[in-house]
Phi, psi and omega in degrees: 000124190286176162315286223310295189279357153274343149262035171266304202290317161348285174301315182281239219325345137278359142294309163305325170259011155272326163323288210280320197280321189291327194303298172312299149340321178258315154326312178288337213243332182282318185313332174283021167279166198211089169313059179310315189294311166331299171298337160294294178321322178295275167004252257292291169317334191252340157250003150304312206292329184300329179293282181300344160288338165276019161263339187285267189292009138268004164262006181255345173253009151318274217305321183269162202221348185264157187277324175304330199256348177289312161347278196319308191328278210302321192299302170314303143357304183309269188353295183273003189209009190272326185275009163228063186025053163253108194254169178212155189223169182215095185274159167208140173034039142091013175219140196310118210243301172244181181184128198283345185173127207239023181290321168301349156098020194304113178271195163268330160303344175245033134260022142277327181294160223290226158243128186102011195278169193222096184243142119321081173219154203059032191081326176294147134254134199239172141229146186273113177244142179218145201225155178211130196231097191057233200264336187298155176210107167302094167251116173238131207242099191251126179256143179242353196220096188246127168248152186206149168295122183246164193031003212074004175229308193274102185319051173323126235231171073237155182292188159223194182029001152123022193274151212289160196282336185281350188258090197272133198254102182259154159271021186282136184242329164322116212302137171170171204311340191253007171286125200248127171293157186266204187289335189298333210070008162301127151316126131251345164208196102238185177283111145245204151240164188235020183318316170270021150252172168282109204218185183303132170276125175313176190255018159263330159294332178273316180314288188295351152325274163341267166355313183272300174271021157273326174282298168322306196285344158291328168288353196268313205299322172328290167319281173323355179232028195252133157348271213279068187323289193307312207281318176323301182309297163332278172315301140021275191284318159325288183308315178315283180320304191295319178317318184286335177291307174295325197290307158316314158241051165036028160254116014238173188309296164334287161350299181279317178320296187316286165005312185286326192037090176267359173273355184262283188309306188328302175285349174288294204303308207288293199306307156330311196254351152290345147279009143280327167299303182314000000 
């Protein structure tokens, strides 16, 4: 391989990995933003629709009296509104009767809380709507926040209503820009970020991961084709360096986050350790 073209690859690999570092850079610093109004809107829109469906199905299950079509009722539901974390319940004398979908583990304790609240529970943050019809009790359930277990040890995070994975959901009601209201005009919950902690990496945070070891890795071949033992040596020590620099001044974050590539470890770990369960 002549000069010439090892020093194209040179240059596109340190295009690339000048890429992958502004890229990360700039993934990590617009994500701390917090789309309040969006989110607000979303709120706002997602317990309208809950009102009218709990309106709906206290008027169907006023009129009906057979148990087959409350199944079938409640079954639809599941269907239609469980992928947008909305579950619905029937309580009668105070025990649990239908259910559009029963993975939260829904007791009778939360129709004492009050109506339209934004509770903790089980790790979810919900709001509770609740309607009562004759000896019936109606409970609907908007999840804004669902943690969960995979195998039982690993702790899983997701938003609902589109607010971003970077985004930690507090039960704090104290007024300021990111506190989002209910239908009521109540506090119900706010918004912080969570950038220095650990989450899912987005799919722009994957990209420029690529990137970056796609350019690295051009640069080792590069390197690896060079003549010249002492230049070798050189780059190297460079890298040696630079690497103690980024690291010393946590630039840029994003970088190092990407670095963990956690869906990748994630799934290595969760696999590893299902053949110890095994």
């Amino acid at each position: 391989m002549n000069n010439r073209s090892l020093y194209s690859y040179f240059l596109l690999s340190a295009a690339l990995i000048l890429l992958a570092i502004t890229g990360g850079y700039f993934v990590n610093h617009t994500s701390e933003h917090i789309p309040t109004d969006k989110i607000r809107k979303n709120f706002q829109e997602a317990q309208q629709q809950m009102e009218k469906i709990m309106l709906e199905t206290a008027s169907f299950v006023k009129k009906n009296t057979n148990e087959t079509n409350n199944i079938r009722y409640f079954s639809r539901l599941d269907k239609k509104y469980s992928d947008k974390l909305m579950f619905f319940y029937r309580f009668k004398a105070g025990k649990l009767q239908n259910w559009s979908t029963n993975e939260l583990n829904i007791s009778s304790d939360l129709l004492k809380i009050s109506n339209q609240s934004v509770i903790e529970y089980d790790r979810n943050i919900i709001q509770i709507f609740k309607q009562k019809i004759s000896d019936n009790f109606l409970l609907g359930v908007l999840v804004l926040r669902r943690d969960y277990y995979i195998y039982n040890k690993y702790l899983q995070s997701y938003n609902n209503l589109d607010i971003p994975q970077n985004i930690k959901i507090t039960l704090t009601t104290e007024p300021s820009e990111y506190v989002i209201k209910n239908i009521s005009g109540n506090p119900a919950f706010s918004l912080t970020s969570t950038k220095k902690t650990l989450r899912q990496n987005t799919t722009a945070e994957n990209f420029f991961f690529f990137v970056f070891l796609a350019g690295f890795a051009l640069l080792l071949f590069s390197v690896l084709r060079l003549k010249n033992k002492l230049l070798i040596a050189t780059v190297f020590i460079v890298l040696w360096v630079l690497r103690l620099v980024l690291l010393y001044g946590k630039f840029p974050d994003s970088l190092y986050h990407i670095s963990l590539f956690q869906p990748f470890a994630y799934s290595f770990n969760s696999w590893m350790f299902s053949l110890g369960d095994a």
